[in-house]
N, CA, C and O atoms as a DFTB+ gen file, in Angstrom:
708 C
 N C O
     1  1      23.718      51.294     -16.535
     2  2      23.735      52.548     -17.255
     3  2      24.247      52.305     -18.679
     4  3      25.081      51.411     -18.828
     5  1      23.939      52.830     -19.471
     6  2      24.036      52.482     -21.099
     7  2      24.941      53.935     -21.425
     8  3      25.205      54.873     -20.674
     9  1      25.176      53.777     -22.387
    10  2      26.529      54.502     -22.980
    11  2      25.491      55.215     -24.220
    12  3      24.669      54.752     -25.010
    13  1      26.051      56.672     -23.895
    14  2      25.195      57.297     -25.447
    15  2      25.945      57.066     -26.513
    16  3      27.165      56.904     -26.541
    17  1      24.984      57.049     -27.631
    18  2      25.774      56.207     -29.161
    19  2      26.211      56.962     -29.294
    20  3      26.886      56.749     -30.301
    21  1      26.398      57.976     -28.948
    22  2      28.173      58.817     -29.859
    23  2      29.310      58.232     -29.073
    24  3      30.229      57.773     -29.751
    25  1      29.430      58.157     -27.613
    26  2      30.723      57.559     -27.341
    27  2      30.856      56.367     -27.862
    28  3      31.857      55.960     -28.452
    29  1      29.492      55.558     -27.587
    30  2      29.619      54.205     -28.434
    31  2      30.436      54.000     -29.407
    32  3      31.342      53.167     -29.418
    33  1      30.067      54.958     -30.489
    34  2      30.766      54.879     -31.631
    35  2      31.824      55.208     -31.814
    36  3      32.504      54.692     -32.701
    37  1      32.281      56.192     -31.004
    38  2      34.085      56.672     -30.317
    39  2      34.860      55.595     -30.051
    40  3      35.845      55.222     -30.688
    41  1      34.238      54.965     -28.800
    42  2      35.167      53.531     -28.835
    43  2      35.247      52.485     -29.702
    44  3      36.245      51.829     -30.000
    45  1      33.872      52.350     -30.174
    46  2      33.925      51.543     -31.480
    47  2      35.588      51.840     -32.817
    48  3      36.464      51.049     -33.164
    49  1      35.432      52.782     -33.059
    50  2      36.424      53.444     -33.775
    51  2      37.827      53.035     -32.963
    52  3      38.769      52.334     -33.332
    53  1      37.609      53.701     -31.797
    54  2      39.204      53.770     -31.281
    55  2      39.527      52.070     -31.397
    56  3      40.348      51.665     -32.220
    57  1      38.763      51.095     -30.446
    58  2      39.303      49.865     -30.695
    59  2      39.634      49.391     -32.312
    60  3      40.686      48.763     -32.430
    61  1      38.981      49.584     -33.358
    62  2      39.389      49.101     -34.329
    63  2      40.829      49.711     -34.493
    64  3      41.881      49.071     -34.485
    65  1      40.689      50.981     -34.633
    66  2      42.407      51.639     -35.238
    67  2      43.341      51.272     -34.064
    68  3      44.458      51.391     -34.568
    69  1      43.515      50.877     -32.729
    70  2      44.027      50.110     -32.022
    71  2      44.305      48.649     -32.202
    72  3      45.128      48.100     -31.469
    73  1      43.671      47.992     -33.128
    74  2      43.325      46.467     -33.505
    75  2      44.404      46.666     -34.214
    76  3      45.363      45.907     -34.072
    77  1      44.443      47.753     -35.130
    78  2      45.254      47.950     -36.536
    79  2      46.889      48.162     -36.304
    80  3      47.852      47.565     -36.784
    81  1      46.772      49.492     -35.172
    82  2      48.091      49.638     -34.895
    83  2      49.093      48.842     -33.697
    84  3      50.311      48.997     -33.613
    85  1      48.295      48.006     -32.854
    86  2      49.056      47.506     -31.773
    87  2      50.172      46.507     -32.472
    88  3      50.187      46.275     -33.681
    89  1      50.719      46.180     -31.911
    90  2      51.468      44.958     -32.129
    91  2      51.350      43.578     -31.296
    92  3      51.897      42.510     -31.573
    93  1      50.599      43.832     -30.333
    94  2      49.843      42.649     -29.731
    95  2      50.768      41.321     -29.237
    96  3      50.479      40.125     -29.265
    97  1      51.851      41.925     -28.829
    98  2      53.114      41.047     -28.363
    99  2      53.945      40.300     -29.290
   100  3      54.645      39.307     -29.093
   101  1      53.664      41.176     -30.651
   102  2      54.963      40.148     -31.681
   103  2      56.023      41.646     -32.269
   104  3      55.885      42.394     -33.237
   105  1      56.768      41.607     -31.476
   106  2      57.816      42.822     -31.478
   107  2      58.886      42.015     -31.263
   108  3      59.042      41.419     -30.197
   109  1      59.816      41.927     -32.395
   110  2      61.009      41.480     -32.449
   111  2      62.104      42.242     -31.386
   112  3      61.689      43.388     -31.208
   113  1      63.137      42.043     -30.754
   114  2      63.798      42.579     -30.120
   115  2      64.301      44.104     -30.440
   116  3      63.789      45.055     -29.851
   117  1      65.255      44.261     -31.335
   118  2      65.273      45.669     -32.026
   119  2      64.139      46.478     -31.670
   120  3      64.184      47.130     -30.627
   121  1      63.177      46.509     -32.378
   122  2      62.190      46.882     -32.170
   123  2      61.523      47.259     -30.901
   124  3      61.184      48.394     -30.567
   125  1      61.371      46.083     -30.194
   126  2      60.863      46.398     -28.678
   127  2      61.883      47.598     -28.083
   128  3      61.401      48.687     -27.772
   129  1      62.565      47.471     -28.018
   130  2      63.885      47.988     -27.500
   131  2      63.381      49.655     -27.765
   132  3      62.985      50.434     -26.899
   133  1      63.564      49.967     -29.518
   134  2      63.160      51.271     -29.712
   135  2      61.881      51.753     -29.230
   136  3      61.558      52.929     -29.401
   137  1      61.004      50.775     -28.537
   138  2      59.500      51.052     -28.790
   139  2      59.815      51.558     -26.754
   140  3      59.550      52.738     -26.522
   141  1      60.121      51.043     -25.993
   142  2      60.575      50.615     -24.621
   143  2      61.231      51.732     -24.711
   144  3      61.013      52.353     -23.671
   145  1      61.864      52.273     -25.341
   146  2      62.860      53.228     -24.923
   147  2      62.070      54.700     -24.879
   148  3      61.978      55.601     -24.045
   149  1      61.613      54.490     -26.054
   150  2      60.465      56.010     -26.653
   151  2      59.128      56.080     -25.073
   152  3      58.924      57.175     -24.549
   153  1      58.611      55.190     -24.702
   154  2      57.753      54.799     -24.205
   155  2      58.139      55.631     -22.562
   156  3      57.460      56.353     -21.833
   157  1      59.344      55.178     -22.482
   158  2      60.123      55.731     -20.709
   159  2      60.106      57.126     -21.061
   160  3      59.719      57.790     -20.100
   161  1      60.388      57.852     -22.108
   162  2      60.591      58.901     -22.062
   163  2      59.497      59.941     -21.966
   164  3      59.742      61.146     -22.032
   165  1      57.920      59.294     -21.763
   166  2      57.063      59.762     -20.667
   167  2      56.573      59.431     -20.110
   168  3      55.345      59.480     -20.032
   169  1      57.898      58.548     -18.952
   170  2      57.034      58.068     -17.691
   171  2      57.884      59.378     -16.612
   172  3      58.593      60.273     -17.071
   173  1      57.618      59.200     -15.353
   174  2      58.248      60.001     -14.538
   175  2      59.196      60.614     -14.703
   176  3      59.149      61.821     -14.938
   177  1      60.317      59.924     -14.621
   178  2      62.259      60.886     -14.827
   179  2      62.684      61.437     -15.975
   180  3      63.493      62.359     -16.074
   181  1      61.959      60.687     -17.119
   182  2      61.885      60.909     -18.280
   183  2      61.748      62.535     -18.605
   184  3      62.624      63.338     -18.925
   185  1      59.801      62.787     -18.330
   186  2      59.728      64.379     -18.262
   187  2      60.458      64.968     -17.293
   188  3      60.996      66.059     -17.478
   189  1      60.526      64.451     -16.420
   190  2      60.942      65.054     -15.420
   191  2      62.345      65.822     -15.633
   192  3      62.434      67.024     -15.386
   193  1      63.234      65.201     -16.018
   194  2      64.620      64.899     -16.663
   195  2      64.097      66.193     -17.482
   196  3      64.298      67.366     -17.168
   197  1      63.416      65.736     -18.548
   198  2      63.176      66.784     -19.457
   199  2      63.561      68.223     -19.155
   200  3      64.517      68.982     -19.320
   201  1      62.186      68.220     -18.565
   202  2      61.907      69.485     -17.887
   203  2      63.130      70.417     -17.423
   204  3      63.454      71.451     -18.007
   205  1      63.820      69.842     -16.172
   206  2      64.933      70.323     -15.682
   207  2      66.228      70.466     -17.065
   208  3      66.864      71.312     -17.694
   209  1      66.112      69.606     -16.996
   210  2      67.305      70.045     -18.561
   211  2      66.969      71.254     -19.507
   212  3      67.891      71.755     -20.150
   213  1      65.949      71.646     -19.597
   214  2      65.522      72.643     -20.183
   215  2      66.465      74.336     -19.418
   216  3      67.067      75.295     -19.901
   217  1      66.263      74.084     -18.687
   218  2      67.235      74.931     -17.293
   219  2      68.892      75.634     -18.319
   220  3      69.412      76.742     -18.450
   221  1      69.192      74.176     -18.845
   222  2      70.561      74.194     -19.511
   223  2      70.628      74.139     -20.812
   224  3      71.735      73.905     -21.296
   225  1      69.810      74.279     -21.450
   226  2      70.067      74.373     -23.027
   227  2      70.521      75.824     -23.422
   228  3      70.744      76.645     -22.532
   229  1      70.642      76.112     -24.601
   230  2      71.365      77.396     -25.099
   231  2      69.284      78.166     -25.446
   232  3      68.481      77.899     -26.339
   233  1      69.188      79.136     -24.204
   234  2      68.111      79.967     -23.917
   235  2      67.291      79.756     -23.195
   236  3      66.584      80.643     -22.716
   237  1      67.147      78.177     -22.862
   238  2      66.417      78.397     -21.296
   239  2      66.493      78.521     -20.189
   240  3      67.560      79.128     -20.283
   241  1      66.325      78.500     -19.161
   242  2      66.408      79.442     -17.398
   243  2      65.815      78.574     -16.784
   244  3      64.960      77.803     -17.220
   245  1      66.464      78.694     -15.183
   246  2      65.308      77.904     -14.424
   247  2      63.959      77.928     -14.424
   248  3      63.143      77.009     -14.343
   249  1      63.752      79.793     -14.585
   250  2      62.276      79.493     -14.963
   251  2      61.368      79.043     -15.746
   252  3      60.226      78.995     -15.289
   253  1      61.634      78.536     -17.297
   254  2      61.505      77.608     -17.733
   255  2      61.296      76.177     -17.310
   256  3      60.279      75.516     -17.519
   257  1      62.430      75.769     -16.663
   258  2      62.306      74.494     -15.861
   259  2      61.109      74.119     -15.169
   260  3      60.361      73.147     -15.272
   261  1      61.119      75.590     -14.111
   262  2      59.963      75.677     -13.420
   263  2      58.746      75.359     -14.227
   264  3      58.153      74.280     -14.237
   265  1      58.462      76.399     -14.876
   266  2      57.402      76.464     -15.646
   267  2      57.009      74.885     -16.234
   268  3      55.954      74.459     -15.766
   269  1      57.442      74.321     -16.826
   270  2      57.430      72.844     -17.357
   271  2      56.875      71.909     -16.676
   272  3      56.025      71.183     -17.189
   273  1      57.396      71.735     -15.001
   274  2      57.461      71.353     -14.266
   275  2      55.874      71.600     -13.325
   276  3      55.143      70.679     -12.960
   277  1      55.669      72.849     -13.124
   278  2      54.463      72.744     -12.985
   279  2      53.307      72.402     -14.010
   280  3      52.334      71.849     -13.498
   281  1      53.239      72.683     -15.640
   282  2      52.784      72.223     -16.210
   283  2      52.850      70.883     -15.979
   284  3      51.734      70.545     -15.584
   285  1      53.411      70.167     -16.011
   286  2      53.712      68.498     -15.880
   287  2      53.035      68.029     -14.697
   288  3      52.240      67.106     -14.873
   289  1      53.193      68.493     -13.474
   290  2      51.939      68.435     -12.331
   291  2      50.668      68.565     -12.539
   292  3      49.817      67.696     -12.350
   293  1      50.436      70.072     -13.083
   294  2      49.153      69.711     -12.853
   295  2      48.149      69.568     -14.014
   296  3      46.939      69.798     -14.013
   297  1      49.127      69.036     -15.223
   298  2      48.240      68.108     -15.957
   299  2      48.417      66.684     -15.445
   300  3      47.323      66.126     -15.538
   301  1      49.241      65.950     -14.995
   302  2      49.204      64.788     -14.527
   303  2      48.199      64.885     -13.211
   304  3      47.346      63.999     -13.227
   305  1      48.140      65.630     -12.270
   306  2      46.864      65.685     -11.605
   307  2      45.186      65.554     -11.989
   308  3      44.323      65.008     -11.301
   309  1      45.018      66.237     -13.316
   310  2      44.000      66.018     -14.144
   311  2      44.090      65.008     -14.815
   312  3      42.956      64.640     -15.123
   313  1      45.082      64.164     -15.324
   314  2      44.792      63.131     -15.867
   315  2      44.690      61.776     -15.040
   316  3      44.282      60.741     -15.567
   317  1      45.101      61.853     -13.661
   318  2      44.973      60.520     -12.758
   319  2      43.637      60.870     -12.210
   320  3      43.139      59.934     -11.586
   321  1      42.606      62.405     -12.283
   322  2      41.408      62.279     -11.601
   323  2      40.563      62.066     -12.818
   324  3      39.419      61.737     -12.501
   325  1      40.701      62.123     -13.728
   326  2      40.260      61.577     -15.057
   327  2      39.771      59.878     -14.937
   328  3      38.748      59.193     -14.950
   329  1      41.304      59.740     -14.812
   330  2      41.472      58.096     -15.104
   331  2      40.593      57.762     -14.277
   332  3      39.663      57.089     -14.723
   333  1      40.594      58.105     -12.861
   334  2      39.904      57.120     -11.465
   335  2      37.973      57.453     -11.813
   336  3      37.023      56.872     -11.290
   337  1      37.944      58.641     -12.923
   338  2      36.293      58.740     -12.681
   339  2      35.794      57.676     -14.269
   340  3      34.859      56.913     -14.512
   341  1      36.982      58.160     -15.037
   342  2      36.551      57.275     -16.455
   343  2      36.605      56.389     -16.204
   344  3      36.072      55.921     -17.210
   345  1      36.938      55.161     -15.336
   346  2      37.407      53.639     -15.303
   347  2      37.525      52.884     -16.450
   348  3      37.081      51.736     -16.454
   349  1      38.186      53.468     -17.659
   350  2      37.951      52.757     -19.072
   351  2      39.251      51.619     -18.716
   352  3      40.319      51.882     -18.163
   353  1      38.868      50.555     -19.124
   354  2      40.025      49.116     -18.663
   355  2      40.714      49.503     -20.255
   356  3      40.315      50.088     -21.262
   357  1      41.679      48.971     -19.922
   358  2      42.966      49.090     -20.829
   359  2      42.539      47.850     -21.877
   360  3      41.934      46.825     -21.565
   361  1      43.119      48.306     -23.467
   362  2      42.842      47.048     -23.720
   363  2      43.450      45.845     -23.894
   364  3      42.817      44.989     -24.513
   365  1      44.619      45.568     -23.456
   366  2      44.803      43.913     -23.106
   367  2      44.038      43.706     -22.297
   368  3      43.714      42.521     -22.379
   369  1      43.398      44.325     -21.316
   370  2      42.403      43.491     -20.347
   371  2      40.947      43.326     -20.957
   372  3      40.113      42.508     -20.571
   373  1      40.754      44.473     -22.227
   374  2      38.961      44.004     -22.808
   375  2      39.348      43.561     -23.948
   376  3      38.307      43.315     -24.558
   377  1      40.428      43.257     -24.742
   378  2      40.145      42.614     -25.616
   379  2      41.345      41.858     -25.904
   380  3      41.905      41.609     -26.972
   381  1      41.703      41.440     -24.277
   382  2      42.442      40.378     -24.493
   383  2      43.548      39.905     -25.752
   384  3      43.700      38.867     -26.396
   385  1      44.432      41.657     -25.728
   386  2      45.675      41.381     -26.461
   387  2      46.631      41.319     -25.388
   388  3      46.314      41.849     -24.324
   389  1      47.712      40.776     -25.492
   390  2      48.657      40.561     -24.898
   391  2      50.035      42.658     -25.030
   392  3      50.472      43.306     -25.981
   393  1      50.084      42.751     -24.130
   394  2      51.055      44.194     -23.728
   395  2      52.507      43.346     -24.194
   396  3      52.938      42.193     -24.196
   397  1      52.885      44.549     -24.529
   398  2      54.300      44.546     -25.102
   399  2      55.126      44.816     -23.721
   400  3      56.275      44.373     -23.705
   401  1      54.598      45.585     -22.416
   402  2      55.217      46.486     -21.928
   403  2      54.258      45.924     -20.252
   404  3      53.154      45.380     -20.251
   405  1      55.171      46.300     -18.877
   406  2      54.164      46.164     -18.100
   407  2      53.253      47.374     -18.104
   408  3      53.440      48.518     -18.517
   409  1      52.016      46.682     -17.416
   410  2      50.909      47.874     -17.323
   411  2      50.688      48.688     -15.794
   412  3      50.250      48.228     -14.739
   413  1      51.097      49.857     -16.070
   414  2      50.896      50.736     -14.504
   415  2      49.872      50.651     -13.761
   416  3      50.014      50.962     -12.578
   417  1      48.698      50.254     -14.190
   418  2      47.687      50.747     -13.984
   419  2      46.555      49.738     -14.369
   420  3      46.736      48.736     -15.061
   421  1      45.328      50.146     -13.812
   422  2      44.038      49.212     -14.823
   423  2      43.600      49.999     -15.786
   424  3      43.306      49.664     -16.934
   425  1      43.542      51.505     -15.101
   426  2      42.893      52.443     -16.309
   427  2      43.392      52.829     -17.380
   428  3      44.546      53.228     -17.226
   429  1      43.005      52.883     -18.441
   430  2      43.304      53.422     -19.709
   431  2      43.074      54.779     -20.570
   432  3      43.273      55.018     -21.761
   433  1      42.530      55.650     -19.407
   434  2      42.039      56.748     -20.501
   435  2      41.989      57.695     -19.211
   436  3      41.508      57.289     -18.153
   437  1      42.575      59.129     -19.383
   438  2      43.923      59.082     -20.809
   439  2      44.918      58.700     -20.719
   440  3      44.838      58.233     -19.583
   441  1      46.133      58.452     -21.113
   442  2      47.265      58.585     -21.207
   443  2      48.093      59.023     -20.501
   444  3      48.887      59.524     -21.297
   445  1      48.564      59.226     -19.269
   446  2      49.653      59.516     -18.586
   447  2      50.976      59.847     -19.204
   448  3      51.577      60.920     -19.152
   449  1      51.244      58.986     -19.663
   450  2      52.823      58.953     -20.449
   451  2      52.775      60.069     -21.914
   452  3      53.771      60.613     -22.391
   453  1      52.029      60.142     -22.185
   454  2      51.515      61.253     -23.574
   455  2      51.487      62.415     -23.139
   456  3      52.335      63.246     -23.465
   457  1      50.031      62.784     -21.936
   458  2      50.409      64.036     -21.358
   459  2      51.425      64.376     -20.938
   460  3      51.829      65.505     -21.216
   461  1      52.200      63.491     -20.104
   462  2      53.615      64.206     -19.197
   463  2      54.647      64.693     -20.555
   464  3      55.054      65.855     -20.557
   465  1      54.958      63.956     -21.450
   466  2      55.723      64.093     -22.527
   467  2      54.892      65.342     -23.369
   468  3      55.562      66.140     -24.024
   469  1      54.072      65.410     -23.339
   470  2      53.075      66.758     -24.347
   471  2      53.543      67.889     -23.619
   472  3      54.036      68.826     -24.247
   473  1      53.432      67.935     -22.083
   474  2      53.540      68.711     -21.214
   475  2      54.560      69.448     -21.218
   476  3      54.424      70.665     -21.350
   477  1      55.708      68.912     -21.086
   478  2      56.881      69.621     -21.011
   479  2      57.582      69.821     -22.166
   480  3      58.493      70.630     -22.342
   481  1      56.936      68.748     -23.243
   482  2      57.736      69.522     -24.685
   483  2      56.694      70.720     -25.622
   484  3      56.846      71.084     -26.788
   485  1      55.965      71.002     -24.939
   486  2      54.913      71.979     -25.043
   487  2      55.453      73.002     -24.849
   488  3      55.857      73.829     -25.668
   489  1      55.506      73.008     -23.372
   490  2      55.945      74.246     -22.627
   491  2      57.225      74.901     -23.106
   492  3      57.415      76.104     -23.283
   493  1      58.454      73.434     -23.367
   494  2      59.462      73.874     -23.715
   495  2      59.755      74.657     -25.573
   496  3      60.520      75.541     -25.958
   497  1      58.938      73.971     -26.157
   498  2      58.809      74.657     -27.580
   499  2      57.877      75.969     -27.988
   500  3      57.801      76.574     -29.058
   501  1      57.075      76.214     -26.491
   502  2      56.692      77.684     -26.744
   503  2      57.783      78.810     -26.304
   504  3      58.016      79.927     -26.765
   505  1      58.490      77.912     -24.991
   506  2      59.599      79.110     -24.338
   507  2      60.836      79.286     -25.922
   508  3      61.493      80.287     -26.211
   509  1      60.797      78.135     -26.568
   510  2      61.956      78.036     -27.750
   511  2      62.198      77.021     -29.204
   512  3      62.697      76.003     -29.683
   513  1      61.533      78.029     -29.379
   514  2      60.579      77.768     -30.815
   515  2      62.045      76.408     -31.876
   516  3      61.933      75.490     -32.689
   517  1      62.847      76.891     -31.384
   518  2      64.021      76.263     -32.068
   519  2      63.885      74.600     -31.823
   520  3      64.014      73.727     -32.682
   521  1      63.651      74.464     -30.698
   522  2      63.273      73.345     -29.898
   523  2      62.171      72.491     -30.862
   524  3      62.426      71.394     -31.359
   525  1      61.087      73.111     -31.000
   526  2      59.964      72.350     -31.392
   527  2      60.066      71.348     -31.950
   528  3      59.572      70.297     -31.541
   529  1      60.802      71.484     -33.114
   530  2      60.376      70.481     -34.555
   531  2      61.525      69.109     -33.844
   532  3      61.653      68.058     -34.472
   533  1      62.204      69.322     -32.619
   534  2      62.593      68.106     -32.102
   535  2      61.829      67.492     -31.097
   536  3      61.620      66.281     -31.023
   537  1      61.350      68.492     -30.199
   538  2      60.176      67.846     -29.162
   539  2      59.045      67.324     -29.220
   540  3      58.651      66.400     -28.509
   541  1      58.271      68.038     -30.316
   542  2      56.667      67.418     -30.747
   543  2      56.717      66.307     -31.111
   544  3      56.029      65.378     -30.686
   545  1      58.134      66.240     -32.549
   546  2      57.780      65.009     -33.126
   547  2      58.049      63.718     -32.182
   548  3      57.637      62.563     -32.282
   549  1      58.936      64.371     -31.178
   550  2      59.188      63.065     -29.825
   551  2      58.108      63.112     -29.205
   552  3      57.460      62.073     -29.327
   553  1      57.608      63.940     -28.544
   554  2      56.233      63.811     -27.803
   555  2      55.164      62.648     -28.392
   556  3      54.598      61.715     -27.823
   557  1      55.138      63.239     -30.132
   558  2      53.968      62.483     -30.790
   559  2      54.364      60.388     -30.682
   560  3      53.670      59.372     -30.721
   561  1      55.303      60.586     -30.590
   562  2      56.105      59.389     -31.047
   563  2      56.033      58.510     -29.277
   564  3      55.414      57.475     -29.031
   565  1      56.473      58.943     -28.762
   566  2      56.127      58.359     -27.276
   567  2      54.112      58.087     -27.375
   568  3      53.586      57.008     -27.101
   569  1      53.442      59.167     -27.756
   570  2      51.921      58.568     -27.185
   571  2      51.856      57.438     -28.374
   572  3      51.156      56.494     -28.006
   573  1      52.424      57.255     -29.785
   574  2      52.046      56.247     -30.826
   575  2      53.208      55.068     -29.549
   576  3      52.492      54.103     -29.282
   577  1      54.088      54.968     -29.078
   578  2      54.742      53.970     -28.369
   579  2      53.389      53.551     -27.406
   580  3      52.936      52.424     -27.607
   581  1      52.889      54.184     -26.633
   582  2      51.350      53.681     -25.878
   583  2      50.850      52.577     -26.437
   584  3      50.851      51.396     -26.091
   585  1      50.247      53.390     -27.739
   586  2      48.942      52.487     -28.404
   587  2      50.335      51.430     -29.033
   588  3      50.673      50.471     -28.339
   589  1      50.795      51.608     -29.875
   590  2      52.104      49.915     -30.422
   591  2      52.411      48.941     -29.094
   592  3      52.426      47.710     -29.133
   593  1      52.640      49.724     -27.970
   594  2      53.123      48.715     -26.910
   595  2      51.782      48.367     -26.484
   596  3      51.827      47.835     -25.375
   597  1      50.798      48.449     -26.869
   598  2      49.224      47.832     -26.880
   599  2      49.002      48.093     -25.140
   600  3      49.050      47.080     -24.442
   601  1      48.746      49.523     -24.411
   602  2      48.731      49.762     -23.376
   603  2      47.711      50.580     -23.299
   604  3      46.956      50.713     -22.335
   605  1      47.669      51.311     -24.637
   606  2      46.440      52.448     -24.654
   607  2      45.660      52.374     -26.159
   608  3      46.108      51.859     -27.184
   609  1      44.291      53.083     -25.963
   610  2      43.693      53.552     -27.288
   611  2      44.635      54.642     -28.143
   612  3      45.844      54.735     -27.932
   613  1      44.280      55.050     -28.643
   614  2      44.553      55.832     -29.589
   615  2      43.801      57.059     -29.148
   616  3      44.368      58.114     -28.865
   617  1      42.706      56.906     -29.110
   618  2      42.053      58.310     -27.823
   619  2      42.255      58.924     -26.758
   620  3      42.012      60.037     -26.291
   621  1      42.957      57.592     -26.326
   622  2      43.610      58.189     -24.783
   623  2      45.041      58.747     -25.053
   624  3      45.399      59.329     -24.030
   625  1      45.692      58.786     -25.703
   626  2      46.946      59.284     -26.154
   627  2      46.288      60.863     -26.773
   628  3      46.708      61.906     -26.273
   629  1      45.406      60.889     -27.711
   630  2      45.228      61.886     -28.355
   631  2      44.112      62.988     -27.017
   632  3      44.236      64.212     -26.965
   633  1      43.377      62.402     -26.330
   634  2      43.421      62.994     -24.732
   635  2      44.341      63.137     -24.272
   636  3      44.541      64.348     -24.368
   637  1      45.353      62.584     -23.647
   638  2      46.266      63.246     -22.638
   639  2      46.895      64.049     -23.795
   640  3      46.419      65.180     -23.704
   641  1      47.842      63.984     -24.961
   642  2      48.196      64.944     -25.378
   643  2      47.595      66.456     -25.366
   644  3      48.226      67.513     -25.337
   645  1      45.817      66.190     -25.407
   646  2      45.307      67.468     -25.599
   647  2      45.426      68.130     -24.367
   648  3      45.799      69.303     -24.361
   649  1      45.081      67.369     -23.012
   650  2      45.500      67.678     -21.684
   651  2      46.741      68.621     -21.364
   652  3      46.865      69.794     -21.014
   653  1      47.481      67.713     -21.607
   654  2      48.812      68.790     -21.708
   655  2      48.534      69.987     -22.347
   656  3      48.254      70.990     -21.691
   657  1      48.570      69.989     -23.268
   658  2      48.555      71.487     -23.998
   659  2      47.445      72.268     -23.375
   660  3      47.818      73.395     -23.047
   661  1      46.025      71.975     -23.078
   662  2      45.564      72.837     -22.666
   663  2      45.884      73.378     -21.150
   664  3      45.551      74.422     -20.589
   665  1      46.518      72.461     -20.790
   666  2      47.272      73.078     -18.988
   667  2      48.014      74.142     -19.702
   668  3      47.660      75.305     -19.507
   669  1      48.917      73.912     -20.439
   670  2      50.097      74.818     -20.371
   671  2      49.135      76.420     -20.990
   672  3      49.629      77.541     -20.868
   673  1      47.765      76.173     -21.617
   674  2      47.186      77.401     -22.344
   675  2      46.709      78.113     -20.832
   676  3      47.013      79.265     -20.523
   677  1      46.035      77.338     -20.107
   678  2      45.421      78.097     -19.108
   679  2      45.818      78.178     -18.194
   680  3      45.063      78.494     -17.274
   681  1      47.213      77.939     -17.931
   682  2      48.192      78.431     -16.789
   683  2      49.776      80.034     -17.269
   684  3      50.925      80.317     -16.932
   685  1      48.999      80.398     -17.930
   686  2      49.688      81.595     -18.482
   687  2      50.322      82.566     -17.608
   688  3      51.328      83.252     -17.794
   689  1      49.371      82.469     -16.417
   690  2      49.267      83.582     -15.441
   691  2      50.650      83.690     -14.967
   692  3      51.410      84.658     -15.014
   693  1      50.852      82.346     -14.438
   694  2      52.020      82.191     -13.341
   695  2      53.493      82.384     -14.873
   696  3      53.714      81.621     -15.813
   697  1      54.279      83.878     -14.440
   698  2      54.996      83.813     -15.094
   699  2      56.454      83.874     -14.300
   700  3      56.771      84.714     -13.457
   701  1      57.343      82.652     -14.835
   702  2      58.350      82.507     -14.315
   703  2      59.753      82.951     -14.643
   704  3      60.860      82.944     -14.106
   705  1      59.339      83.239     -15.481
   706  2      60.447      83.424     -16.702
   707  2      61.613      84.420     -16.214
   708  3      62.544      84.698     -16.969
């Protein structure tokens, strides 16, 4: 089966600006360290953590928590039935750069660690607007840790981020608050 030339040219793109931004296993310690650290903070406990902490800040509620929390499900549900139908290989495995970081997975697209982190600092900067201008720019900064720790495209980060957000648009209904 052949690939229509517009995605063609999608990945074409994404691998180059991935070529550009990875670091391809020459990350000085410092560095790794900050990159490793940003990176956990959307894997599992990380959002997860998130999420629930939201519970305790000055204006949010459990239902908040809640709310986050299911956002964070069931965009991570859409993004692992994603992954298993896209089978896009990661690229240290197609173009044979070396990962900064171990790899979860074979698949690469989307982003796991982007959505979960989009997810709950989404949710949490609509419940409290005060919040935002600290969560996004962390959110954004964890999916650029993806593509630097050379684990993901640059598409698949900018997918799961969009993932997230659109869970949290079309799950409005369920109000917890």
């Amino acid at each position: 089966m052949t690939t229509p030339p517009l995605l063609a040219r999608l990945d074409a793109r994404d691998r180059a600006l991935y070529s550009r931004l990875a670091l391809n296993g020459a990350l000085e310690r410092r560095s790794r360290v900050w990159w490793l650290t940003l990176t956990h903070l959307g894997g599992v406990w990380g959002s997860i953590l998130l999420a629930i902490g939201s519970a305790f800040v000055p204006g949010g509620s459990v239902g908040l928590a809640w709310r986050a929390l299911l956002v964070l499900g069931v965009s991570h549900a859409v993004v692992q039935i994603i992954k298993r139908r896209a089978v896009r290989e990661r690229p240290n495995k197609r173009l044979s750069w070396e990962a900064c970081i171990a790899v979860p997975d074979p698949f690469s697209f989307p982003s796991g660690h982007a959505c979960a982190i989009m997810a709950v600092a989404y949710v949490i900067s609509m419940a409290l607007p005060m919040m935002a201008w600290v969560l996004l720019p962390l959110a954004m900064l964890v999916g650029a840790s993806r593509v630097v720790l050379g684990v993901h495209y640059p598409g698949d980060v900018l997918v799961g981020q969009s993932l997230a957000i659109a869970t949290a648009h079309l799950l409005p209904l369920i109000a917890l608050r």
